[in-house]
C-alpha positions as CSV (number, residue, x, y, z in Angstrom):
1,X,49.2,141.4,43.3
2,X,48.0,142.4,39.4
3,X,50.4,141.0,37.3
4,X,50.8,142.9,33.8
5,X,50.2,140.5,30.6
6,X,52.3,142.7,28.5
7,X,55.4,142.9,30.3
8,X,55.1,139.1,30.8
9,X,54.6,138.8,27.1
10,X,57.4,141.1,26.0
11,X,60.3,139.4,28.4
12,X,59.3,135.7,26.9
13,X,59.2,136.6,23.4
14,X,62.5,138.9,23.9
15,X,63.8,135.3,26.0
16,X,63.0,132.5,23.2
17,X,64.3,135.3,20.5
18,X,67.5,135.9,22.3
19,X,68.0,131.7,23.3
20,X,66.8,130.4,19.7
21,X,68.5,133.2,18.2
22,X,71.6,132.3,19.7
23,X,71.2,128.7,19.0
24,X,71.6,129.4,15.3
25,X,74.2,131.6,15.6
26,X,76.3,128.9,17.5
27,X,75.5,126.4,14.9
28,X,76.2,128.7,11.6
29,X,79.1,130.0,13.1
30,X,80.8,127.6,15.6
31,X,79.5,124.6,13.5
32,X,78.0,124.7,9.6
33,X,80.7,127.6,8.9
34,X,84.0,125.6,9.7
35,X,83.2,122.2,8.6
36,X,81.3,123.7,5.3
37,X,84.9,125.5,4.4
38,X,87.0,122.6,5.3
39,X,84.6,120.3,3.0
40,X,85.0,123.0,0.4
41,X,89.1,123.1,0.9
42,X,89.4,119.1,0.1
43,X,90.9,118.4,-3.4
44,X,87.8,117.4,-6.0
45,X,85.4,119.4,-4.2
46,X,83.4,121.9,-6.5
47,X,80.9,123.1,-4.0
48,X,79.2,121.7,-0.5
49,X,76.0,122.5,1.3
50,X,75.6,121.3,4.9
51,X,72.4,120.2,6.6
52,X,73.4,119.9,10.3
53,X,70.6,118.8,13.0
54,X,70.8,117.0,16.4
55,X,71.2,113.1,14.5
56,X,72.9,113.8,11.6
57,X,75.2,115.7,9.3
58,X,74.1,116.1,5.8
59,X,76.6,117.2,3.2
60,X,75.1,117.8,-0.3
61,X,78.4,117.8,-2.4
62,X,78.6,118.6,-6.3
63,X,82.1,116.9,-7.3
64,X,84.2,117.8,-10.4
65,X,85.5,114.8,-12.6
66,X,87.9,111.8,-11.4
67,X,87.6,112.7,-7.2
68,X,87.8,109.6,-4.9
69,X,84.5,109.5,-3.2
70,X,85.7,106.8,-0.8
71,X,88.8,108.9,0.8
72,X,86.5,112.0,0.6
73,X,84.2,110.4,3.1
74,X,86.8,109.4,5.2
75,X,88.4,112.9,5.2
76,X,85.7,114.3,6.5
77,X,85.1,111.9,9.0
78,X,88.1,111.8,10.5
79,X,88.8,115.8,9.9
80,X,85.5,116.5,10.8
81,X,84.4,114.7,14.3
82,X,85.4,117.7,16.1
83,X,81.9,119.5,14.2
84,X,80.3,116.0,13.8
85,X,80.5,114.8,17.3
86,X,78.1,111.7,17.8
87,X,76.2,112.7,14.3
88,X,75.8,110.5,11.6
89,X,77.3,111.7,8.4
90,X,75.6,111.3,5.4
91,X,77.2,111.9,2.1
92,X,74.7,113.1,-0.6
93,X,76.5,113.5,-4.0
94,X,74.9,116.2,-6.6
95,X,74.1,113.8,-10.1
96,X,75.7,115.4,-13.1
97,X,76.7,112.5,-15.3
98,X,76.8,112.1,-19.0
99,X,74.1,109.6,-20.1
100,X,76.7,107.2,-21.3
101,X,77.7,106.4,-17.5
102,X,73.7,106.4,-16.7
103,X,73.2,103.5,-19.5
104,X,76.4,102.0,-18.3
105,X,75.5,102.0,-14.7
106,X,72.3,101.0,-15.2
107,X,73.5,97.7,-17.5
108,X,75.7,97.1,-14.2
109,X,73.5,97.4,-11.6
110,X,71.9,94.1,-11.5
111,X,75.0,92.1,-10.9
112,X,76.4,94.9,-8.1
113,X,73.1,94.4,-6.4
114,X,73.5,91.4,-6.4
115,X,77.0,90.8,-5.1
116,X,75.5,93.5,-2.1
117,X,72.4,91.4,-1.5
118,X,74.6,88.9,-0.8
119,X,77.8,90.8,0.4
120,X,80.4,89.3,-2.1
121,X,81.6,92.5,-2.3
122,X,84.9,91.5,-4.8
123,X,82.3,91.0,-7.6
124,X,81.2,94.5,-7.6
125,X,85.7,95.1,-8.4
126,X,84.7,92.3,-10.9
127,X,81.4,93.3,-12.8
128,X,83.5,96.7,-12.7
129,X,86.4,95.2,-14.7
130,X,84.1,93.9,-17.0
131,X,82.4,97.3,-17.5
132,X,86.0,98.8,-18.4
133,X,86.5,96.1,-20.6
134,X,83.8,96.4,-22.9
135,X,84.1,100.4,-22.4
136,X,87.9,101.4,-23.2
137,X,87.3,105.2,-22.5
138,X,85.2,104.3,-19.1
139,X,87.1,103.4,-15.5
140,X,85.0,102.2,-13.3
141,X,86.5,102.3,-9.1
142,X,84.7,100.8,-6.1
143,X,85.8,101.3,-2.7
144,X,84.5,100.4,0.6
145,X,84.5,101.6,4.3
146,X,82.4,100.0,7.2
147,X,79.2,102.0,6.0
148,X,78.8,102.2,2.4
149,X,80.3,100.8,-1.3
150,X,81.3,103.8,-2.9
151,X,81.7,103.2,-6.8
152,X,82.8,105.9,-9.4
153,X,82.0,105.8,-13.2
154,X,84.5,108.1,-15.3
155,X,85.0,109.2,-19.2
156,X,85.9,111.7,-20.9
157,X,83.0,113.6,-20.4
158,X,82.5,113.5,-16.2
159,X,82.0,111.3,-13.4
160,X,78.7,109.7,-12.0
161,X,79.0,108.8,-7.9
162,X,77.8,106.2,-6.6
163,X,76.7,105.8,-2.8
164,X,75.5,102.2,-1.7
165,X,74.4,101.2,1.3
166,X,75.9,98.1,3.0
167,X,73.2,97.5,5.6
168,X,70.4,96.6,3.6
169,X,67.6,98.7,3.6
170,X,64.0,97.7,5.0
171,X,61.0,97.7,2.9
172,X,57.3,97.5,3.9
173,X,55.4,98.6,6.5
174,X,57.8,99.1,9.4
């Protein structure tokens, strides 16, 4: 029995098109497409793009001013597990803040380090307070879920986002 290379060829090329090709199509379509225009619906969010592999859901969000980071997570969380599944959702949030809140966050970030380092979490609400004080036309938020601090800068001319951690990351050589 000859066997023909170019039939052989042709049927698994046609085979790994037609199965990777419809691998993508389930995930735009069944997956990326839903959740991407249910993130999009939710109140304070400008635009969303989704980065969806076998671990983890990544949703790249640009916010507009004043929008509650914190219940935004959870929304999509708890809205979302039926796209999610068993992936981890990570929240990446676009940077577009005045440099006022950069200069403000970055004269706060020692003591909210800090209070994480050593999870006293109600000094972040305090070193916040303080901020607002000493800014009148800044509020400052924090909120907090079982994964990250979220804490939210505003004034009159945006919002900066910010995204913390509450298992501390490693460093070095792993």
């Amino acid at each position: 029995m000859k066997l023909r290379i170019v039939p052989i060829v042709v049927s698994v090329a046609v085979s790994a098109l037609l199965l990777f090709g419809g691998l993508y199509a389930y995930r735009q379509w069944a997956v990326e497409s839903p959740f991407e225009k249910m993130v999009e619906s939710y109140n304070g969010v400008h635009q969303v793009q989704l980065d969806i592999n076998q671990t983890q859901v990544i949703a790249k969000l640009e916010l507009t001013t004043g929008s509650n980071l914190g219940e935004l997570v959870r929304q999509m969380e708890k809205d979302g597990k039926q796209w999610i599944g068993d992936r981890e959702l990570k929240v990446e949030v676009k940077d577009n803040a005045p440099e006022t809140l950069n200069d403000l966050w970055e004269e706060a970030l020692f003591p909210v380090a800090q209070a994480m380092e050593n999870k006293q979490y109600t000094e972040i609400t305090t070193t916040l307070d303080k901020l607002q004080t000493k800014n009148n036309s800044v509020t400052a938020s924090a909120d907090m879920d079982e994964n990250n601090v979220y804490v939210t800068l505003t004034d009159a001319q945006g919002s900066k986002y910010i995204i913390l951690p509450r298992a501390p990351q490693k460093m070095g050589v792993l």
